[in-house]
VEXDREN-2710 file (C-alpha; in Angstrom, 1 decimal):
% VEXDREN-2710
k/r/px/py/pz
1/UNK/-8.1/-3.2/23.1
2/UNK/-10.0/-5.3/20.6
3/UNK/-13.0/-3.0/18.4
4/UNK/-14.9/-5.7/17.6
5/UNK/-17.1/-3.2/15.1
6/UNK/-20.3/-5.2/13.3
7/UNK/-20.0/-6.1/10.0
8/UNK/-23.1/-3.9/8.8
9/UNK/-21.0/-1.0/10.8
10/UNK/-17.8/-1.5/9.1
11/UNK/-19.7/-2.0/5.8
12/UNK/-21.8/1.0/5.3
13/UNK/-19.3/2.9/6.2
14/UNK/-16.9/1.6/3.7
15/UNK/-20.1/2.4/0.8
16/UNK/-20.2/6.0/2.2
17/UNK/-16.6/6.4/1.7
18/UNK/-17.1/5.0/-1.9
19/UNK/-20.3/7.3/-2.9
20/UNK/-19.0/10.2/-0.9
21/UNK/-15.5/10.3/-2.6
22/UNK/-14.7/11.0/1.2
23/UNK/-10.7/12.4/1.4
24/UNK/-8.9/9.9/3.3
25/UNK/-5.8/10.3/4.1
26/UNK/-3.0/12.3/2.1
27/UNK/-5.9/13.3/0.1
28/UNK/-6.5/9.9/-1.3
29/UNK/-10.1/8.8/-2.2
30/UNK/-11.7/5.4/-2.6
31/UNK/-12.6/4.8/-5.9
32/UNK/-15.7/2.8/-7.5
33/UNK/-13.2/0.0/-8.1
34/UNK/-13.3/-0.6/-4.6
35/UNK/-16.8/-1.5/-4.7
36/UNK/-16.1/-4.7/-6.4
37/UNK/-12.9/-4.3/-8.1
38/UNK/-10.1/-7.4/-8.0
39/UNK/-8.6/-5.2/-5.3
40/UNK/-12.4/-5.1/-3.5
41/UNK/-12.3/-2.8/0.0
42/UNK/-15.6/-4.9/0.6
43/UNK/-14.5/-8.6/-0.1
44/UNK/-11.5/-7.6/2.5
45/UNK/-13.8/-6.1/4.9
46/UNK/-16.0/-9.2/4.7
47/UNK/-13.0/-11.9/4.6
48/UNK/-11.1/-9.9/7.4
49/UNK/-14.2/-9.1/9.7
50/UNK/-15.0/-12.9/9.8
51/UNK/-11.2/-13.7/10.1
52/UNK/-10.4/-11.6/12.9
53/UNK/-13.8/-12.2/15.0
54/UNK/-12.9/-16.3/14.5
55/UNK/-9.0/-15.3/15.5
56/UNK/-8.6/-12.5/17.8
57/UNK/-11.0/-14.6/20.7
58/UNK/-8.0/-17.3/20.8
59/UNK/-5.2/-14.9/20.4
60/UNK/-6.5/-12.8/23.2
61/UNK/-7.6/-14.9/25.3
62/UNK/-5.7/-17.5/28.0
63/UNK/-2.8/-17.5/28.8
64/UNK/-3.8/-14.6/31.4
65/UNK/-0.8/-12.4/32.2
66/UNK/-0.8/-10.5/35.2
67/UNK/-1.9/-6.7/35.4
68/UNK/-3.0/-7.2/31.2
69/UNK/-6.5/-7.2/30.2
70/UNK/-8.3/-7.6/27.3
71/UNK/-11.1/-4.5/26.5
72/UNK/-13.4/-5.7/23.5
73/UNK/-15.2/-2.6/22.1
74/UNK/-18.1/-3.2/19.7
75/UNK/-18.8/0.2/19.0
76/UNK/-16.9/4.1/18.0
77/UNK/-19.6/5.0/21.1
78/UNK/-18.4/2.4/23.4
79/UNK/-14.8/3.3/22.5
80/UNK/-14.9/7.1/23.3
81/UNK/-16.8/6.3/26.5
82/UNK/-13.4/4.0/27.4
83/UNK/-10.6/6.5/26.4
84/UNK/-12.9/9.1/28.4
85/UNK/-12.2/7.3/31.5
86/UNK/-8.4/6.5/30.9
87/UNK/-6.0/8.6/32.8
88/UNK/-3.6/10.9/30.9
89/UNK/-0.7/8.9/30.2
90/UNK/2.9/10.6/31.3
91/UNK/6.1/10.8/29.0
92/UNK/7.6/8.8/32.0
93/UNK/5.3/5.9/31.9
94/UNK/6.6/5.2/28.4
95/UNK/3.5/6.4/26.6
96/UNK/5.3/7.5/23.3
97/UNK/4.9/11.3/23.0
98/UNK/1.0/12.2/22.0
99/UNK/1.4/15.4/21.1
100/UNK/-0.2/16.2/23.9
101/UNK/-3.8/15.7/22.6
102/UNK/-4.2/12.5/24.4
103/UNK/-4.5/9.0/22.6
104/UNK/-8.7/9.3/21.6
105/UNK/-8.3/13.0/19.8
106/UNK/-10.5/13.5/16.8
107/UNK/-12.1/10.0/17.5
108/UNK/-15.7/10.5/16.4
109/UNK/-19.5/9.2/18.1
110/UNK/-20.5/8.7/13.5
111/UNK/-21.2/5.3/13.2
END
């Protein structure tokens, strides 16, 4: 599964993490460095969005394995409507142990 999510996406959500002071994870926050610091979250989210949509077309693409296919999502909406559709995944199918909340918990519709 590719989410493809728009620039404009990716980058106002970035800003409202700045602004916000949201709490990331283990209580980390962005700071205002990463506005436009030397360490910039929005040069990276820039150089890696254009990066991975010239990149992941060719490394996802041919050649075509059987029973493997390629989902592109290009949205959190799109991406909640997919995992809603997916069966529950078993212990014995090698899933990985999920805790048994299933693989899209606490995924969000907020763009």
């Amino acid at each position: 599964m590719w989410l493809d999510i728009p620039l404009p996406v990716v980058l106002a959500r970035v800003l409202r993490r700045i602004v916000r002071r949201t709490e990331l994870w283990g209580g980390n926050r962005e700071t205002w460095a990463a506005l436009l610091g030397s360490n910039s979250l929005v040069k990276w989210a820039v150089t890696s969005n254009r990066r991975h949509r010239a990149e992941f077309p060719l490394r996802l693409g041919p050649p075509n394995l059987p029973g493997v296919s390629v989902v592109r999502l290009r949205s959190s909406a799109e991406a909640v409507r997919w995992f809603a559709v997916l069966p529950p995944r078993r212990a014995e199918d090698g899933a990985g142990d999920t805790g048994g909340e299933g693989v899209h918990k606490g995924m969000s519709n907020a763009p």
